[in-house]
C-alpha positions in Angstrom: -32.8 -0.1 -13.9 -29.8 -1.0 -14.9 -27.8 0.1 -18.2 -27.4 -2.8 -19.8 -31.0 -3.8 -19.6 -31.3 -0.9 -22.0 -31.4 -2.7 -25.4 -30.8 0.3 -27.4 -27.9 2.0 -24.8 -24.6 3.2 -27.3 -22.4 1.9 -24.8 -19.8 4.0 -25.8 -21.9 7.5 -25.0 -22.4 5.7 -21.5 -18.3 5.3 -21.0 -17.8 8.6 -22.3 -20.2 10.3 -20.0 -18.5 7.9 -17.0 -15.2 9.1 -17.9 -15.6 12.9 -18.0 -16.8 12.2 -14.1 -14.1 10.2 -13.2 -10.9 10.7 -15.0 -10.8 15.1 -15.4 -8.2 17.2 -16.5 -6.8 19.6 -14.0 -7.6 22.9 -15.1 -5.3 25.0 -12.4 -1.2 25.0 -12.1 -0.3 23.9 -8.9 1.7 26.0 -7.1 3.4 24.0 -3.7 6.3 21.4 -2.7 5.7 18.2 -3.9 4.9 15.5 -1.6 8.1 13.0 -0.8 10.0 11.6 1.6 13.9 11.2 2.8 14.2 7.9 3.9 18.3 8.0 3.0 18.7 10.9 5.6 17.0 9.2 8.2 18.6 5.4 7.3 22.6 7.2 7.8 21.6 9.7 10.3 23.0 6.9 13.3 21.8 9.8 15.9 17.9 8.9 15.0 18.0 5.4 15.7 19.7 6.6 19.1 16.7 8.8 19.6 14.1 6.3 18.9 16.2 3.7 21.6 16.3 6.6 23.9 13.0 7.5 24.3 11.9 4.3 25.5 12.1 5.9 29.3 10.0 8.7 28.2 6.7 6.9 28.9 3.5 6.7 27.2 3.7 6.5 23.5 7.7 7.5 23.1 8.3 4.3 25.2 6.1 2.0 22.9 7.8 3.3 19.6 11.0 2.5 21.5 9.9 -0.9 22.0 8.5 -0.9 18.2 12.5 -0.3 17.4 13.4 -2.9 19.6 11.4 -5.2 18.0 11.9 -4.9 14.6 16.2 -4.9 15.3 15.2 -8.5 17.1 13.2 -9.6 14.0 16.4 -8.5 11.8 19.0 -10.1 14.1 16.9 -14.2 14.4 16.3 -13.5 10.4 13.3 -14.0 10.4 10.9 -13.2 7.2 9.5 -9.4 7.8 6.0 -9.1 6.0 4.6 -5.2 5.8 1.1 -5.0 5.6 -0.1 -1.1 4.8 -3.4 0.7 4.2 -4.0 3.3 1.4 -3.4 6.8 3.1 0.4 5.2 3.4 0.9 5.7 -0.2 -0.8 9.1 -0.7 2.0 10.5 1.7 5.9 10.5 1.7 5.8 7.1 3.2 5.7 5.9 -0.3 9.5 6.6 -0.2 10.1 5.2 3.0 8.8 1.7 1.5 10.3 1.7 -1.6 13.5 2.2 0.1 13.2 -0.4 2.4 12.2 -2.9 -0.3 15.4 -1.8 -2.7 17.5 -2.7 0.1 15.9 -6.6 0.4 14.6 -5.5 4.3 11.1 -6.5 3.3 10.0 -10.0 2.0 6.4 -9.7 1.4 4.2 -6.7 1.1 0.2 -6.9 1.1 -1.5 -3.8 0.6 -4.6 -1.6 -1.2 -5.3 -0.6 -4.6 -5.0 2.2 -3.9 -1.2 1.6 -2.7 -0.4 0.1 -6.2 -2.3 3.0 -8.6 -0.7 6.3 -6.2 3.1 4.5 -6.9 2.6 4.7 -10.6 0.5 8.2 -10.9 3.6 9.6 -8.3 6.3 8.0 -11.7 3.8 9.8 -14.0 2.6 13.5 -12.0 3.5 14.9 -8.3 1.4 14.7 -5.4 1.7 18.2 -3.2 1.5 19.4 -0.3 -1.9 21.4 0.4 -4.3 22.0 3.8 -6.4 20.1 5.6 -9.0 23.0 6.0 -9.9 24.1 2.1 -12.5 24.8 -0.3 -13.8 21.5 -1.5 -16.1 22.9 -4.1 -13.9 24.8 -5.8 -11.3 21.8 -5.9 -13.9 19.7 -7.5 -13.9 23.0 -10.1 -10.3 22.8 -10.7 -10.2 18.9 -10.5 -8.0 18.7 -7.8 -8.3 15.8 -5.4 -7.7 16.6 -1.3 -6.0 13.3 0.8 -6.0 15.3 4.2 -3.4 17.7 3.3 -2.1 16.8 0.3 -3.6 17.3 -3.1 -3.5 15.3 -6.1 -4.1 16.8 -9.8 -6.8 14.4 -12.0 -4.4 14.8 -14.3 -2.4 12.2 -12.7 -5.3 9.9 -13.2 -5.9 10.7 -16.5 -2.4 10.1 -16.8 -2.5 6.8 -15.0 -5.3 5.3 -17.2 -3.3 5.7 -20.3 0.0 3.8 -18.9 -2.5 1.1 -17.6 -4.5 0.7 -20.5 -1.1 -0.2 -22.7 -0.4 -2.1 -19.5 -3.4 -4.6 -19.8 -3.1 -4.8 -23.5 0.5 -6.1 -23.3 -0.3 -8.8 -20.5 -3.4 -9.7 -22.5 -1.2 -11.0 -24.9 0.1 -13.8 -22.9 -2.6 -14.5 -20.9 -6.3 -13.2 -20.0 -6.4 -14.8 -16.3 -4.5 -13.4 -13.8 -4.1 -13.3 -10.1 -3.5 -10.0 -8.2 0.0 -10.7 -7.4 1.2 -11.9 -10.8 -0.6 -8.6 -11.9 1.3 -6.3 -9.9 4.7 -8.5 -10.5 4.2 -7.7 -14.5 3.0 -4.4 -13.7 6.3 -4.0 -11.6 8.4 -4.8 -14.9 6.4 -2.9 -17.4 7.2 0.1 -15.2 10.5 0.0 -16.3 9.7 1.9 -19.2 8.9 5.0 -17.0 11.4 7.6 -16.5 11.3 7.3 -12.3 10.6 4.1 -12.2 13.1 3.7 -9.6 11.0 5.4 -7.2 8.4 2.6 -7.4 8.2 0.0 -4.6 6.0 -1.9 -6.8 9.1 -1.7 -9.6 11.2 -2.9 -7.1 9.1 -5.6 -5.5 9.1 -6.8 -8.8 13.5 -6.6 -9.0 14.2 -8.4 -6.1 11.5 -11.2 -6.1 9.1 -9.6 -3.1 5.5 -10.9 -3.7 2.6 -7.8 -3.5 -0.6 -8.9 -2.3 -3.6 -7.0 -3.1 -7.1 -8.4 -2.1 -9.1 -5.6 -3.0 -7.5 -4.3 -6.6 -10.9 -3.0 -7.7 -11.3 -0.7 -4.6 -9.9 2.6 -6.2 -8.8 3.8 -9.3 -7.4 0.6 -10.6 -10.9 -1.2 -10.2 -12.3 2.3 -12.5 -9.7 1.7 -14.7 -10.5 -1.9 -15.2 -14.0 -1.4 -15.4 -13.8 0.7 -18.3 -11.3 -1.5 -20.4 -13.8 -4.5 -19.9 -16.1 -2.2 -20.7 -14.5 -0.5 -24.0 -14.5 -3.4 -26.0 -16.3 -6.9 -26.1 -12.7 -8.6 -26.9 -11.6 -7.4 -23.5 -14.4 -8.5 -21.4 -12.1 -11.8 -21.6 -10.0 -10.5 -18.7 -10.0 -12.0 -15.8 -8.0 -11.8 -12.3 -8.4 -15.0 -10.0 -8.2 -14.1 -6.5 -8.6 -17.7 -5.2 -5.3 -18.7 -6.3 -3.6 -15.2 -4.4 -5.3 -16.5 -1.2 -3.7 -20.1 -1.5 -0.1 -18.9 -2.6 0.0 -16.3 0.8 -1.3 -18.8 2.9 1.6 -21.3 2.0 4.1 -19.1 1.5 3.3 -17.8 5.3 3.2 -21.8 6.1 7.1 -22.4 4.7 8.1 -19.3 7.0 10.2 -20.5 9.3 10.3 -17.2 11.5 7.5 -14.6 10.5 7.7 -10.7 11.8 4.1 -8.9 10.8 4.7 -5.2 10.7 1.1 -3.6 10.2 0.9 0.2 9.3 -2.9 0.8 9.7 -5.7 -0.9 9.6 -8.2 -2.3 7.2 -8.1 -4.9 4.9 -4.2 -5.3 4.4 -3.9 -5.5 8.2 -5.9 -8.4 8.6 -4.8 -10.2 5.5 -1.9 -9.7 6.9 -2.0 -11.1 10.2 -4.5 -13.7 8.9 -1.7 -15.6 6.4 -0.2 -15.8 10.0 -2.6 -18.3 11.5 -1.6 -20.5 9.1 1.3 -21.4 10.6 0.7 -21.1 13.8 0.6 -17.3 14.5 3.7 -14.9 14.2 6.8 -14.5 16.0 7.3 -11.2 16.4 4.6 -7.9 15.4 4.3 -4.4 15.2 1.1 -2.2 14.8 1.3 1.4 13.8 -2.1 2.9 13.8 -4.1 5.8 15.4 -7.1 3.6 15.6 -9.4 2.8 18.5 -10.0 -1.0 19.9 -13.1 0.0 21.7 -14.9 0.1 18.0 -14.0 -4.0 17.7 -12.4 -3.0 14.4 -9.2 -5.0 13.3 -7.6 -1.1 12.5 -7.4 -0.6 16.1 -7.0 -3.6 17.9 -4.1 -4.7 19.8 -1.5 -7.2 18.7 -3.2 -9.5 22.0 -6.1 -9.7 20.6 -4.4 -11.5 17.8 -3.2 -13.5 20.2 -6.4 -14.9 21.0 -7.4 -15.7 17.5 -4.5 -17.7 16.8 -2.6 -15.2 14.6 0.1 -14.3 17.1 1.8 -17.1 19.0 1.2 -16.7 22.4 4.9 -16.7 23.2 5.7 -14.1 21.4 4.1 -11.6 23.5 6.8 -10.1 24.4 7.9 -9.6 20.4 5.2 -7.5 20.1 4.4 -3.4 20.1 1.7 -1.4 19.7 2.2 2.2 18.7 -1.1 4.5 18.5 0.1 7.0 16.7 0.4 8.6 13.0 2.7 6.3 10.8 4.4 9.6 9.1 6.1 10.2 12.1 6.6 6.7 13.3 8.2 5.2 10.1 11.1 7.3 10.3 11.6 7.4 13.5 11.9 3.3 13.2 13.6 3.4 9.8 17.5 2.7 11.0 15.8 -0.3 12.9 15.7 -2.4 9.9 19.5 -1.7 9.3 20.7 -2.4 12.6 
């Protein structure tokens, strides 16, 4: 039975006892390098992009992250509107950089994206993410309240911290208004992030600067979602929020429909992916796309199928198979390799 078919439950005991399982303090010092990325290097390093180019007579997978390059230097050279669809692991790792950089520097028109995308670029303003082991003692990091992402660890405390900026967050936008889509969300969240010390780090903060809309489909799938469960929770005032996905899903579809060229650059899979490429068929189906993933097409998920498939759904143009690459392979070392690409 449920909680609230308890008539004599003291809501409050029940959030409190939610909390202390979901938002702990770390109880250990972490002692390692701090997860980020160099995206500057890479961008003025020319001899990188010359490696990428170069390895397209390598075979296998060297030649299709060649072809990846290749396409994304077409997509900046016809102007075309580049759209970057990426999955939550992205933003856990030094990625994070990688995309914030490219969206200060106006190289990226529309971003869709996870929760948990949006939440790891605020906690990484407010607490470092480090570098860990994918082999460890889970048990004991539960203990300590450290969080494993493959080989990076994340501190509660980041959380703990997170919930607190969010909270004033949602009070301040409450104050103008108690519906919401997803992307005006993140746009105000963007600004209010000003207030942050390393705000500049934020892709979200900068999405928000230079007028690049962030669409996020699922918001309540990760810490965000915890977050506003508990301030709709906390008090019976703010039970009055409210965020509207119906009008996020008609403001991507026509924005994707008053594209005049559209480049779909999808790193992983999942939901973003497909949102992604979906806002495509709208207008007929890309022009140009890339796929970065280490998913499998022979499970029939989206993650891991190939940019022809989308061809047959409507979602690539069918002329544009030729603007198109698939690279199965892990985005932290395909990103860089392709980052002078969108420079060229």
């Amino acid at each position: 039975m449920r909680a609230s078919a308890h008539s004599n439950v003291n809501f409050n005991d029940v959030i409190k006892k939610q909390k202390s399982f979901v938002l702990k303090k770390t109880k250990a010092k972490v002692k390692a390098k701090a997860v980020k990325g160099n995206p500057e290097f890479v961008v003025k390093n020319k001899q990188i992009g010359e490696l990428t180019k170069q390895l397209y007579t390598v075979g296998f997978t060297a030649t299709d992250l060649a072809k990846a390059y290749n396409v994304i230097a077409e997509m900046r050279k016809a102007n075309a509107s580049i759209w970057l669809g990426f999955s939550s692991s992205i933003g856990s790792s030094g990625l994070r950089d990688y995309i914030t950089y490219l969206v200060k520097h106006k190289k990226i028109d529309c971003i869709i994206t996870t929760a948990s995308c949006i939440e790891e670029d605020i906690a990484k303003c407010l607490h470092d993410f480090f570098i860990a082991d994918w082999f460890m003692d889970d048990v004991k990091l539960r203990q300590k309240a450290l969080n494993r992402i493959g080989n990076i660890i994340v501190p509660s405390t980041a959380y703990v911290k997170l919930e607190r900026f969010f909270v004033g967050f949602l009070d301040s936008l409450m104050k103008s208004s108690n519906v919401w889509s997803a992307s005006e969300l993140i746009k105000q969240l963007g600004k209010f992030m000003s207030k942050l010390k390393n705000h500049e780090q934020s892709f979200v903060y900068w999405a928000y600067k230079n007028n690049v809309p962030v669409f996020c489909p699922s918001l309540t799938d990760g810490s965000l979602g915890d977050m506003i469960y508990f301030y709709k929770m906390s008090k019976a005032a703010r039970k009055k929020l409210h965020i509207d996905i119906a009008n996020d899903i008609v403001k991507l579809n026509e924005l994707a429909f008053a594209t005049k060229k559209l480049g779909v650059i999808a790193i992983g899979g999942g939901i973003a992916k497909h949102h992604l490429i979906n806002a495509a068929l709208f207008r007929g189906g890309a022009d140009y796309a890339v796929y970065i993933t280490t998913g499998s097409m022979f499970d029939g998920s989206v993650s891991g199928a190939l940019p022809t498939e989308a061809i047959s759904w409507g979602k690539i143009k069918a002329k544009a198979k030729q603007r198109t690459a698939f690279v199965c392979a892990d985005a932290t070392i395909a990103l860089p390799l392709l980052m002078p690409a969108f420079f060229e």
